[in-house]
C-alpha positions as CSV (number, residue, x, y, z in Angstrom):
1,X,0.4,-34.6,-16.8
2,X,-1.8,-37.5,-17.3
3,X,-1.5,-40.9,-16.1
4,X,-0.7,-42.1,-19.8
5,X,1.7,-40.0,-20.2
6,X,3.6,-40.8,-16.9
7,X,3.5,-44.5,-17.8
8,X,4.7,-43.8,-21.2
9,X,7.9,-42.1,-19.8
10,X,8.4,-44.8,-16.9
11,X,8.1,-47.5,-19.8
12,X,10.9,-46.2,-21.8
13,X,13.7,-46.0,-19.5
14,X,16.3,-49.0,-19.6
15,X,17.4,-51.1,-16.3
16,X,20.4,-49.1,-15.1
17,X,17.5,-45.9,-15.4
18,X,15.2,-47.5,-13.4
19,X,17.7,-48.2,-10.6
20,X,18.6,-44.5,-10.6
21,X,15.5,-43.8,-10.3
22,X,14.4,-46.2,-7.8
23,X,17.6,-44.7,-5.9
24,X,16.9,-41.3,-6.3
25,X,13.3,-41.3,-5.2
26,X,14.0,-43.6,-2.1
27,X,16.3,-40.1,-1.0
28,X,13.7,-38.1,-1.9
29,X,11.0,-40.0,0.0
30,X,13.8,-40.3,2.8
31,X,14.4,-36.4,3.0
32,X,10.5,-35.9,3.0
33,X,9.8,-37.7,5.7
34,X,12.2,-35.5,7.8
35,X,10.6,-32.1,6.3
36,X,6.9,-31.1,5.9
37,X,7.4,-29.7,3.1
38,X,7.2,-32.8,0.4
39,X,6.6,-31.0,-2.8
40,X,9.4,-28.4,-2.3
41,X,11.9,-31.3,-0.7
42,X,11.1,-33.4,-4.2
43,X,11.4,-30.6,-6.4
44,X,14.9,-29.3,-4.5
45,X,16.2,-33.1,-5.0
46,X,15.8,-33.1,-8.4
47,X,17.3,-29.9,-8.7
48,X,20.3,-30.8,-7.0
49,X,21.3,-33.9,-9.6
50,X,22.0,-31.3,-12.2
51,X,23.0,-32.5,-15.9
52,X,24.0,-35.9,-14.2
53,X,20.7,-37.5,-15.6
54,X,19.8,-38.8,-18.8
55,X,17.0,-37.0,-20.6
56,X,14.6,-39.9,-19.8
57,X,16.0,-40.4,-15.7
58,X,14.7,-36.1,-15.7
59,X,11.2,-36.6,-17.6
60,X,10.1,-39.7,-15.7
61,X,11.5,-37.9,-12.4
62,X,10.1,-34.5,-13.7
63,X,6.7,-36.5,-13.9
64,X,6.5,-37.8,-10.1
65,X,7.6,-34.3,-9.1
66,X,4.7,-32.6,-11.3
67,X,2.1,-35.3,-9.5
68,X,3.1,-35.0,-6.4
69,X,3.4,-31.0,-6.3
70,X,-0.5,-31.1,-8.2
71,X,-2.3,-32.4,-4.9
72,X,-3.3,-30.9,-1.9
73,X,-0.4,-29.5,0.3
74,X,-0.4,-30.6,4.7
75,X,-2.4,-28.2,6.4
76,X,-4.3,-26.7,3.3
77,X,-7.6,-26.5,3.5
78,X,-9.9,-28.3,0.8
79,X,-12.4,-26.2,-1.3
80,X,-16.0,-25.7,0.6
81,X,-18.8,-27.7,-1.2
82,X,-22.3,-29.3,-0.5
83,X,-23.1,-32.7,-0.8
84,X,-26.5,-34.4,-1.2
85,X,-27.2,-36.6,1.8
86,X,-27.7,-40.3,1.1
87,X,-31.3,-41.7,1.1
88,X,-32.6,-37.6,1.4
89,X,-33.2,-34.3,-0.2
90,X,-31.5,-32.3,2.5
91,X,-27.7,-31.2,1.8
92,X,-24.5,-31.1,3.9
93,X,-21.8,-28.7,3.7
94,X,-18.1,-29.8,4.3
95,X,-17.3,-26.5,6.3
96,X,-20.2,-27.1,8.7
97,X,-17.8,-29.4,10.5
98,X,-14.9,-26.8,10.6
99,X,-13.8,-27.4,14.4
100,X,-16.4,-29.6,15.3
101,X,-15.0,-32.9,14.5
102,X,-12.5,-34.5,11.8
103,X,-13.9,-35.3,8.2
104,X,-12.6,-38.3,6.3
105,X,-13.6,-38.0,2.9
106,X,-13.7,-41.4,0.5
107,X,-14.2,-41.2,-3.2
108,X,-15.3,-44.1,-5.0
109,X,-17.9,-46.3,-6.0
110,X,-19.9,-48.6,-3.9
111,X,-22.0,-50.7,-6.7
């Protein structure tokens, strides 16, 4: 699910459905925190709240459960790949630090 869509769903639901869901994420951020396994915790929590939620309280909650679940998982390991080296033709490898040292990674745009 794309970013649009998400928003689209947030912006339809009325105040007393924003407070649910406010509510309801907080205890699924709250239960997370105590488990390390988020995506399962999240998806398990909205499980549990069964027909009580209005069609729109499930999509927009359906939506963070989908992003959250779509990234990387704690103690997966990212995809290999080769990057160019700044200022040179020579290329670096992710997994040539593998148990060397830790790797932070940054994606964006310095211009």
């Amino acid at each position: 699910m794309q970013k649009a869509e998400r928003d689209h769903i947030m912006n339809r639901l009325n105040q007393a459905e924003r407070d649910d869901f406010r509510r309801i994420i907080q205890a699924m951020r709250t239960r997370a925190t105590a488990s390390s396994g988020r995506g399962a915790i999240a998806r398990q929590g909205l499980e549990s709240q069964g027909g009580a939620l209005s069609p729109r309280l499930r999509a927009a909650l359906e939506a963070v459960v989908a992003r959250d679940e779509m990234g990387p998982q704690v103690g997966a390991y990212p995809s290999d790949f080769c990057l160019k080296r700044l200022g040179s033709d020579a290329q670096v490898r992710l997994s040539s630090f593998q148990g060397k040292w830790p790797v932070a990674l940054v994606f964006g745009s310095y211009t």
